[in-house]
TIGU-875446 format. One record per residue (C-alpha): x, y, z; residue in three letters. Coordinates in Angstrom, 1 decimal. Layout:
BEGIN
- c1:c2:c3:type
- X:Y:Z:ala .
...
***
This chain:
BEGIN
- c1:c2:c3:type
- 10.9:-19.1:8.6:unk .
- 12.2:-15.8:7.9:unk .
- 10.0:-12.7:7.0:unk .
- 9.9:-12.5:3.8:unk .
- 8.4:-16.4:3.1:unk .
- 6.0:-16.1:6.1:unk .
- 5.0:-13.3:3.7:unk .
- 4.7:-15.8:1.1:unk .
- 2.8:-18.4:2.5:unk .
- 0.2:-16.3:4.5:unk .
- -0.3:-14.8:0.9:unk .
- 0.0:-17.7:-1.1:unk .
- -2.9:-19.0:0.6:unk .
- -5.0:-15.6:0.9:unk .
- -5.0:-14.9:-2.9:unk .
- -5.3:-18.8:-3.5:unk .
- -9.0:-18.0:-3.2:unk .
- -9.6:-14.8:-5.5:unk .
- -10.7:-15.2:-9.0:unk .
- -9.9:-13.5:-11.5:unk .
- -13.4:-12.3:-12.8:unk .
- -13.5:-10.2:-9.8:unk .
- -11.2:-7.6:-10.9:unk .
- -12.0:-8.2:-14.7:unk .
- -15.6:-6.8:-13.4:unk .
- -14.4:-3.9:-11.8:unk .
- -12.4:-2.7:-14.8:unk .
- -15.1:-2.9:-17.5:unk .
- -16.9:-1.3:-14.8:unk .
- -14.2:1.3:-14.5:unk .
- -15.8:4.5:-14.1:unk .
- -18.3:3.7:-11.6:unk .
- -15.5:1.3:-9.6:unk .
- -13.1:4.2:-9.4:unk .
- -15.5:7.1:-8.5:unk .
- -16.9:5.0:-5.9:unk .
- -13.3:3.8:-4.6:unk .
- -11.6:7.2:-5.0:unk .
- -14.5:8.6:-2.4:unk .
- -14.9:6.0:-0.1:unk .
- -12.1:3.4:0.2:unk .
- -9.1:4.5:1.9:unk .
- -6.2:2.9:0.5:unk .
- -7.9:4.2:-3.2:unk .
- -8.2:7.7:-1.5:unk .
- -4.6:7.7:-0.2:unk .
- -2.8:6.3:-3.1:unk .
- -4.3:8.2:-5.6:unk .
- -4.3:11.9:-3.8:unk .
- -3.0:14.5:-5.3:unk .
- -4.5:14.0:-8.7:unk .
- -2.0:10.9:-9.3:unk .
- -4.3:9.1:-11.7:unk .
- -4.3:12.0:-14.0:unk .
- -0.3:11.6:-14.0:unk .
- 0.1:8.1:-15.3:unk .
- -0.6:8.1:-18.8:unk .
- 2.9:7.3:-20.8:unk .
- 4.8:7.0:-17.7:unk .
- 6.5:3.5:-16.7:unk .
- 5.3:2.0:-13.3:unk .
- 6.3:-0.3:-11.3:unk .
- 4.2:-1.6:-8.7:unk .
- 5.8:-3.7:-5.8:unk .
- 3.8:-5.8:-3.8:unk .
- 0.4:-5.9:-6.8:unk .
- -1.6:-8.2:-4.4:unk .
- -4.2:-8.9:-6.5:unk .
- -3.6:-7.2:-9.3:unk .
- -6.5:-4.9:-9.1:unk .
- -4.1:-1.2:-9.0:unk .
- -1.9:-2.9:-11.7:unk .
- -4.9:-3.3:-14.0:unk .
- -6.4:0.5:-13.1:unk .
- -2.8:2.0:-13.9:unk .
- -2.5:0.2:-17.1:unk .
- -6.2:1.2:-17.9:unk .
- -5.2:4.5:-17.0:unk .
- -2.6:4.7:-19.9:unk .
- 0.2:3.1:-18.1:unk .
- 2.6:0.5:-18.8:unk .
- 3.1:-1.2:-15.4:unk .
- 5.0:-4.2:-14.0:unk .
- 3.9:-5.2:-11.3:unk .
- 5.9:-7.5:-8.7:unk .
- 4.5:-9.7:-5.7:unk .
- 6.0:-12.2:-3.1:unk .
- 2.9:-14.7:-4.2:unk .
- 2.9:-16.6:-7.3:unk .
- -1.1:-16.3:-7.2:unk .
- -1.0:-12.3:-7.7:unk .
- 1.1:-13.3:-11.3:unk .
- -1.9:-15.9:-11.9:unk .
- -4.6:-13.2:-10.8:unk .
- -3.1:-10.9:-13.5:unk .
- -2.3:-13.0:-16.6:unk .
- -5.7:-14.2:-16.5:unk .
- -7.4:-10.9:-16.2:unk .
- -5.0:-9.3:-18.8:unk .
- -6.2:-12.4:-21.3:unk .
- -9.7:-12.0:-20.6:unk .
- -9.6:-7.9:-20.7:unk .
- -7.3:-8.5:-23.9:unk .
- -5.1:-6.2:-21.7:unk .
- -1.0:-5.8:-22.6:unk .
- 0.1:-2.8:-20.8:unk .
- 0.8:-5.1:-17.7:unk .
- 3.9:-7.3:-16.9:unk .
- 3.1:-9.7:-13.7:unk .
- 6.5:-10.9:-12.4:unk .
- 6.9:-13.2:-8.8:unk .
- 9.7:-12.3:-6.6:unk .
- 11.0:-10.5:-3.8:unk .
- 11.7:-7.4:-5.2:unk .
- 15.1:-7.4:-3.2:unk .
- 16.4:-10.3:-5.7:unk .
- 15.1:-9.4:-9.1:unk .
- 17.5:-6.9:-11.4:unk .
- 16.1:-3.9:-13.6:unk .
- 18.2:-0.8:-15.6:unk .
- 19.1:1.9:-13.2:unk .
- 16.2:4.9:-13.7:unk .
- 14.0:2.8:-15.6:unk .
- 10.5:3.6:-14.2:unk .
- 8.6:6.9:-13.7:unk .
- 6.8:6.1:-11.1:unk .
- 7.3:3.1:-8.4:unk .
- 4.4:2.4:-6.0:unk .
- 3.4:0.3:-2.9:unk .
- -0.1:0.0:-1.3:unk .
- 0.3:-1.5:2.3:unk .
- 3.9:-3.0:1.1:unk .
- 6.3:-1.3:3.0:unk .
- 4.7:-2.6:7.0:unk .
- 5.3:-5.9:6.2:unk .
- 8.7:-5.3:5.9:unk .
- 11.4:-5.3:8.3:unk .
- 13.0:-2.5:8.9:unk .
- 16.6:-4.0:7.5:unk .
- 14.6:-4.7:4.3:unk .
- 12.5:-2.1:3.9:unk .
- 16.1:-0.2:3.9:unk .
- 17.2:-2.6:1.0:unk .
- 14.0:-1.8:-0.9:unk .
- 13.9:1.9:-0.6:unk .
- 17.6:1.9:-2.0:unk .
- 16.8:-0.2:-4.7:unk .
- 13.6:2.3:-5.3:unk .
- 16.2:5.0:-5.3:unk .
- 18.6:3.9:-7.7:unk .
- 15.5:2.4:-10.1:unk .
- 13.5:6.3:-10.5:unk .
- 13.9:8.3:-13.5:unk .
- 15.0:11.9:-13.3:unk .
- 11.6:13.5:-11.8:unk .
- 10.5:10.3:-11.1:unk .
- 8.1:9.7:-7.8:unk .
- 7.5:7.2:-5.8:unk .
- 4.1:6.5:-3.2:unk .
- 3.8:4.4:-0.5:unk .
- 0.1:3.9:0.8:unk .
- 0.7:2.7:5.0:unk .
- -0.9:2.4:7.8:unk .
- -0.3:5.6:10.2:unk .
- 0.9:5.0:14.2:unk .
- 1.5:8.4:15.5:unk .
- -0.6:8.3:18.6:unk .
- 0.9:5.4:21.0:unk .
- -2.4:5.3:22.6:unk .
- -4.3:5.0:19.6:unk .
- -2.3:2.4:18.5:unk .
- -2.6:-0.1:22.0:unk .
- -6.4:0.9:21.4:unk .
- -6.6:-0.8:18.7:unk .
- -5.4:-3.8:19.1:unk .
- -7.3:-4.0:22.7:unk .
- -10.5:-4.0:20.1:unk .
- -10.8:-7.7:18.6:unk .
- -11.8:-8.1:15.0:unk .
- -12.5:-11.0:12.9:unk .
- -9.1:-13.6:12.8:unk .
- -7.7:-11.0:15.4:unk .
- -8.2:-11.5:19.4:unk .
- -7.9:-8.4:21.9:unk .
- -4.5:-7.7:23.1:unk .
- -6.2:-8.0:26.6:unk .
- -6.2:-11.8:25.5:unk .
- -2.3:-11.9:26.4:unk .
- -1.8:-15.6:25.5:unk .
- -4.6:-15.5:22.3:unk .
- -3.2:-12.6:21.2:unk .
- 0.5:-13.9:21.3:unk .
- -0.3:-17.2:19.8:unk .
- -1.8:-15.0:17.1:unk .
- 1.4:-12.8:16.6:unk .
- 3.5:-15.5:16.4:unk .
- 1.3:-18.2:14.0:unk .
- -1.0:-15.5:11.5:unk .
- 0.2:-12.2:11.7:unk .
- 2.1:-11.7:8.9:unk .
- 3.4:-7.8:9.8:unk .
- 6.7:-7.8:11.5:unk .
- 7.1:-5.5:15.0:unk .
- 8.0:-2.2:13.6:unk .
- 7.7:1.7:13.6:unk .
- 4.7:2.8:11.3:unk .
- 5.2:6.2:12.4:unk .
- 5.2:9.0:9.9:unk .
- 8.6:10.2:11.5:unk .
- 10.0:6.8:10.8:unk .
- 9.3:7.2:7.3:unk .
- 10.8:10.9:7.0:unk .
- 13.8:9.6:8.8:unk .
- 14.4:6.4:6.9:unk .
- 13.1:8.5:3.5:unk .
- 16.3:11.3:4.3:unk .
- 18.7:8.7:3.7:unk .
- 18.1:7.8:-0.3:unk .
- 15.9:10.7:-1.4:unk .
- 15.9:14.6:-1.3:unk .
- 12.3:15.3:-1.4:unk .
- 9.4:13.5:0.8:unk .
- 5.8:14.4:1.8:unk .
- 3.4:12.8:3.8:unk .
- -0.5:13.3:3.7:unk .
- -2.4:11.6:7.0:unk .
- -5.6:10.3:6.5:unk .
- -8.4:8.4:8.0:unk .
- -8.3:10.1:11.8:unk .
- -12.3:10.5:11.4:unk .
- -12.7:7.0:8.9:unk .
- -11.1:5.0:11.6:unk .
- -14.3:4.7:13.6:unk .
- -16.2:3.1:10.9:unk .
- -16.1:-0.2:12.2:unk .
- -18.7:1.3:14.3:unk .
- -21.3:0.5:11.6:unk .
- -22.5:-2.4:9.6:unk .
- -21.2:-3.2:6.1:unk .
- -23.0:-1.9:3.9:unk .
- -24.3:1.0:2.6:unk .
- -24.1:3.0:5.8:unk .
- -20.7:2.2:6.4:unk .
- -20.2:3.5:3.1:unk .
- -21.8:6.5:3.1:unk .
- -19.8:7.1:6.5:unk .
- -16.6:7.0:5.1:unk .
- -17.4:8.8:2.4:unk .
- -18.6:11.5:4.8:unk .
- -15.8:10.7:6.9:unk .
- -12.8:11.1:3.8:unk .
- -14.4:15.1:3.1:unk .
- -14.5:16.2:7.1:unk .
- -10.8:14.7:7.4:unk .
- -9.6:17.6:5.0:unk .
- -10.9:20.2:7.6:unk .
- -9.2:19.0:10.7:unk .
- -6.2:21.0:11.6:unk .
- -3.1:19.4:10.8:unk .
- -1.7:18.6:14.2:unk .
- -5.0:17.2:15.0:unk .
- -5.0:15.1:11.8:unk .
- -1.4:14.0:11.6:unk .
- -1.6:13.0:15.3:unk .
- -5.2:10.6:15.1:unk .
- -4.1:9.3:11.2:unk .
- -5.1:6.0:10.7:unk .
- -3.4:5.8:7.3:unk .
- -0.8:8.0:5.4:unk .
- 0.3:8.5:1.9:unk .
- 4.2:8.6:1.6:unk .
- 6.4:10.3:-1.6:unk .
- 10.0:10.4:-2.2:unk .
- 11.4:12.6:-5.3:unk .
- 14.6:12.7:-5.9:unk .
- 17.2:10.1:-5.5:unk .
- 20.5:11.2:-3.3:unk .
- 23.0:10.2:-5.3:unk .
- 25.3:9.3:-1.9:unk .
- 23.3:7.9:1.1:unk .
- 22.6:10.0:3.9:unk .
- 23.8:8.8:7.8:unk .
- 20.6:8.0:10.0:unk .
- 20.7:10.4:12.5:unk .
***
């Protein structure tokens, strides 16, 4: 089974569950939802740094990898006209049945693999991934970011919300410290079995120097914001409110860290490319 439809399956079968009410809650609650999710939740946080939600109104979007449709359905409600592309056919029923209940049209839910499907040349505005880009390999994560490339419009962006290794021993840390479906990595043989039957990531480089590199060859500008060095001990504390309030805490005390202190302990990372090349750059 080849990466891309053990992504499939293992998501198939994860969104299989999720109902559609659940999001249409959350965007007739919008106001409250976002606040909240903007100042405590970490992939909200990351994506939409900068200001971004302020920026979508009018603009054309394309979201790859939607999940479960819930930052398709916040774009659209935030004036944009999105479509919005994931590997599971559940995501496009998520969608269409919380677009029909919100009475919703400024979304477009297509399944695919991004790689296959055919759009104009500069086309969208804005293209975006939240935690797309890991589960790729790095031959087709090349494929995708030089199909992003040739689908931005002039002064067109596009934002990448991943997970952040820049600290090797952070990173064996983490997965010495079991969580739920997960076993240590001390567990040599649990922990392989899991790599090999549930974890859908492939063995990569998540590393913020990866991206720059890999960004050089099909766009001219890129930034990267590090976040979560402080938020990443969380899982110290119950769900719940606590947790909550910790994070929250956690996202504002992350801003005051040095730089090399805070791009070196990152748990997460916001990536943007501007600016198509318009020939492709040798990696060096």
């Amino acid at each position: 089974m080849d990466n891309i439809e053990r992504n499939k399956v293992h998501y198939d079968n994860l969104y299989s569950s999720i109902e559609a009410s659940r999001v249409v809650e959350k965007i007739r609650n919008f106001d409250a939802f976002f606040d909240d999710a903007l100042k405590t939740d970490t992939s909200w946080h990351g994506m939409y740094h900068g200001g971004f939600a302020g920026r979508l109104r009018g603009k054309k979007v394309l979201e790859i990898g939607c999940g479960d449709g819930l930052n398709a359905l916040v774009m659209a409600h935030l004036g944009a006209v999105v479509v919005a592309i994931d590997i599971s056919k559940e995501s496009e029923r998520v969608i269409n049945e919380a677009t029909k209940e919100l009475h919703m049209t400024g979304v477009q839910a297509i399944t695919g693999d991004f790689a296959d499907l055919s759009f104009a040349a500069h086309s969208f505005d804005i293209i975006v991934g939240k935690d797309l880009l890991h589960h790729l390999t790095h031959e087709q994560e090349e494929i995708y970011l030089r199909k992003v490339a040739t689908l931005l419009a002039p002064g067109g962006e596009a934002r990448f919300f991943e997970p952040a290794t820049n600290s090797k021993f952070l990173d064996d840390l983490r997965w010495m410290i079991p969580v739920p479906g997960r076993p240590s990595k001390l567990r040599e043989k649990a922990f392989a079995e899991w790599r090999r039957d549930r974890d859908p990531h492939p063995v990569r480089d998540n590393s913020s120097s990866h991206f720059v590199k890999v960004g050089l060859r099909f766009f001219e500008g890129i930034s990267i914001v590090c976040i979560g060095s402080i938020e990443r001990f969380e899982r110290l504390f119950p769900r719940g409110n606590l947790n909550r309030r910790f994070r929250r805490w956690a996202h504002r005390m992350n801003e005051k860290l040095p730089l090399s202190i805070r791009d070196k302990t990152a748990r997460s990372q916001l990536i943007v490319y501007t600016g198509w090349r318009t020939e492709e750059q040798p990696a060096n």
